[in-house]
N, C-alpha and C positions, 0 to 999 in steps of 0.2 A: 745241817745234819741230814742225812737218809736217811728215808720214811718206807716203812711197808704201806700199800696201798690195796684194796680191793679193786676199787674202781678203776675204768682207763685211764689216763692222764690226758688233760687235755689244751691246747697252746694257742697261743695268738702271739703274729709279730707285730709289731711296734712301725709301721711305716714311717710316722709320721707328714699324712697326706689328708688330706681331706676324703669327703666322699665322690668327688669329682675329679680327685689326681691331683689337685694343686697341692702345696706347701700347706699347713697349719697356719690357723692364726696365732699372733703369740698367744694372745689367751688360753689356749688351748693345753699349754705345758704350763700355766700360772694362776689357774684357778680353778674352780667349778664351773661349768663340767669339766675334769680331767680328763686330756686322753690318755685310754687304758684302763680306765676305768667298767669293772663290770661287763667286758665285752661278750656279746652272745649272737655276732652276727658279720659279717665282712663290714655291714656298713651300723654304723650307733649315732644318729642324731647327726650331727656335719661333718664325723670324722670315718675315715677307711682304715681298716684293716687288711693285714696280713692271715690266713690260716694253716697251721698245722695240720696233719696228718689227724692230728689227736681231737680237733674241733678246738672250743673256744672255751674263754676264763671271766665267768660269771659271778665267780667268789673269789675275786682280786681284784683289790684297792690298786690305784697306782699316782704315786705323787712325785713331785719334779722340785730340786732345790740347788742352791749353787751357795760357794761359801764368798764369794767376790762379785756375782752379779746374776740376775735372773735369767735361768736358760731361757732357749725361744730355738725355733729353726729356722734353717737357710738350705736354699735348692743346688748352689751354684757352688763349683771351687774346689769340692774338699772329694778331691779323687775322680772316678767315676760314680760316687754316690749320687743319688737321685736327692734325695731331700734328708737333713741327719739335724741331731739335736745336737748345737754349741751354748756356747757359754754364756755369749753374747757382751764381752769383757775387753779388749784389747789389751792382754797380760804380754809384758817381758818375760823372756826365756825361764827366768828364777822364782815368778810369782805362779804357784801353783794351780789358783782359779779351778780349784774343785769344783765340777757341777756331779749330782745325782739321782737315780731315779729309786723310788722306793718300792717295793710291790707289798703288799701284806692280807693275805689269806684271813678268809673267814675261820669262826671255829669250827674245826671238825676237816678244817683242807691243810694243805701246805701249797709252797709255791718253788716252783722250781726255775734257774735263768739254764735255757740249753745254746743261746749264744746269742752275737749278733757279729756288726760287721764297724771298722772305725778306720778314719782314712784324713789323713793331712792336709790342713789349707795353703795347700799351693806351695809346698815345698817349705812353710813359715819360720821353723823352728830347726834349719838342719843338722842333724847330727845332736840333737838334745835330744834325753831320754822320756819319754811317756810314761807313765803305769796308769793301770786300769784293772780294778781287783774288784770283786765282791765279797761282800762281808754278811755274815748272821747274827746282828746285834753286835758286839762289839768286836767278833773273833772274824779272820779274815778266812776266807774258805777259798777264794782262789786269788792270784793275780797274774800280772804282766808286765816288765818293765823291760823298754828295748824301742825300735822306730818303728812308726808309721805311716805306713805307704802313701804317697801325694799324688800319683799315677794312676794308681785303682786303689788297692782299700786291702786293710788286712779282715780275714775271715776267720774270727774267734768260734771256734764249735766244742761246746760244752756238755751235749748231749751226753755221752759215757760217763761224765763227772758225777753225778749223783748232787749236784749242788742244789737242795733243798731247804729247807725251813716256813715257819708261820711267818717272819720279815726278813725279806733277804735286800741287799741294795745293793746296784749296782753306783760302780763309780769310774771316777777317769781325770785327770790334770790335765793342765794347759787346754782349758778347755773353750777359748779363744781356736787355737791353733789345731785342735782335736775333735771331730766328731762324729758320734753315731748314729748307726742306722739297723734297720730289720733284726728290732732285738726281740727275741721269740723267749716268752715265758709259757709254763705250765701250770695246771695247777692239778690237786689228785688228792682224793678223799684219805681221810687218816681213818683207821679202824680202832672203835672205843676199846679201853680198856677189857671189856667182859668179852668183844669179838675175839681180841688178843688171847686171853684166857681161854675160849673156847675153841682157837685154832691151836693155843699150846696141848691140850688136854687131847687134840684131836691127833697129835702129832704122835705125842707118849703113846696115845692107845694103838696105834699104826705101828709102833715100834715092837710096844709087847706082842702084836699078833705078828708080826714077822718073825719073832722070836720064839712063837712055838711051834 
């Protein structure tokens, strides 16, 4: 859902790189400490970041799950991508192999996905179709179903979308043969109920003085 916000909004991509450039360790998408977790700087303890425009996401959890086998990443194969999150499953064409990431905001924030980048291992799967959606609890707020690129990488940019909420997730199939990279989330202050009220009260009384 879209949120009115006072505060900026503000973003971190999702490299998945260490602090030195290399690859992740798996552990890193499979437990504590997460990465993506609470990020407030390019670099958090052994993992590197990506930065937005907007700065960094200090009030967002972020967790990793797959419904066939536990993500991890790989540097090598899938496009021109640098290093992306797979499945880490060896799925036939038919078996789905959902993997996902979950982000979910403190109280008092939301969390917004303004895109990332997803590209095919090595031609694996040609001519089958992908989908890749995010959802807000259980309603889907965006997707995608159609190929991806094994050459360079398709560039999903969600920024206009408005795709918000306190838990949003992203997802994606065939995720063996599918994976991403440089997924930039935001995150941005929710204004309490009484601010709301006092910017509605503030709005009426702007109207009536134009009106006399």
């Amino acid at each position: 859902m879209a949120c009115f916000a006072f505060a900026a909004s503000q973003a971190t991509i999702l490299t998945f790189k260490s602090n030195t450039g290399s690859s992740l360790p798996t552990t890193a998408v499979q437990g504590s400490p997460w990465y993506g977790d609470r990020v407030n700087a390019t670099t958090v303890g052994l993992f590197g970041y990506g930065v937005g425009s907007e700065g960094f996401t200090p009030n967002v959890e972020v967790r990793y799950s797959g419904d066939r086998s536990t993500p991890t990443t790989y540097s090598t194969g899938y496009g021109t991508l640098e290093t992306v999150l797979w499945g880490n499953s060896n799925s036939a064409a038919n078996d789905v192999n959902r993997t996902t990431i979950t982000f979910t905001a403190d109280a008092g924030y939301d969390v917004s996905i303004l895109g990332f980048k997803a590209a095919d291992w090595s031609n694996s799967l040609p001519g089958v179709t992908r989908k890749l959606w995010i959802t807000d609890g259980s309603t889907t707020i965006w997707s995608y179903a159609g190929s991806i690129d094994h050459v360079t990488f398709n560039d999903f940019n969600l920024s206009g979308l408005g795709l918000s909420g306190s838990t949003l997730t992203l997802n994606f199939d065939h995720s063996w043969h599918t994976g991403i990279t440089d997924v930039i989330f935001a995150q941005s202050a929710v204004p309490e109920p009484a601010s709301m009220l006092a910017l509605g009260l503030g709005a009426v009384a702007l109207i009536r003085k134009r009106r006399k």
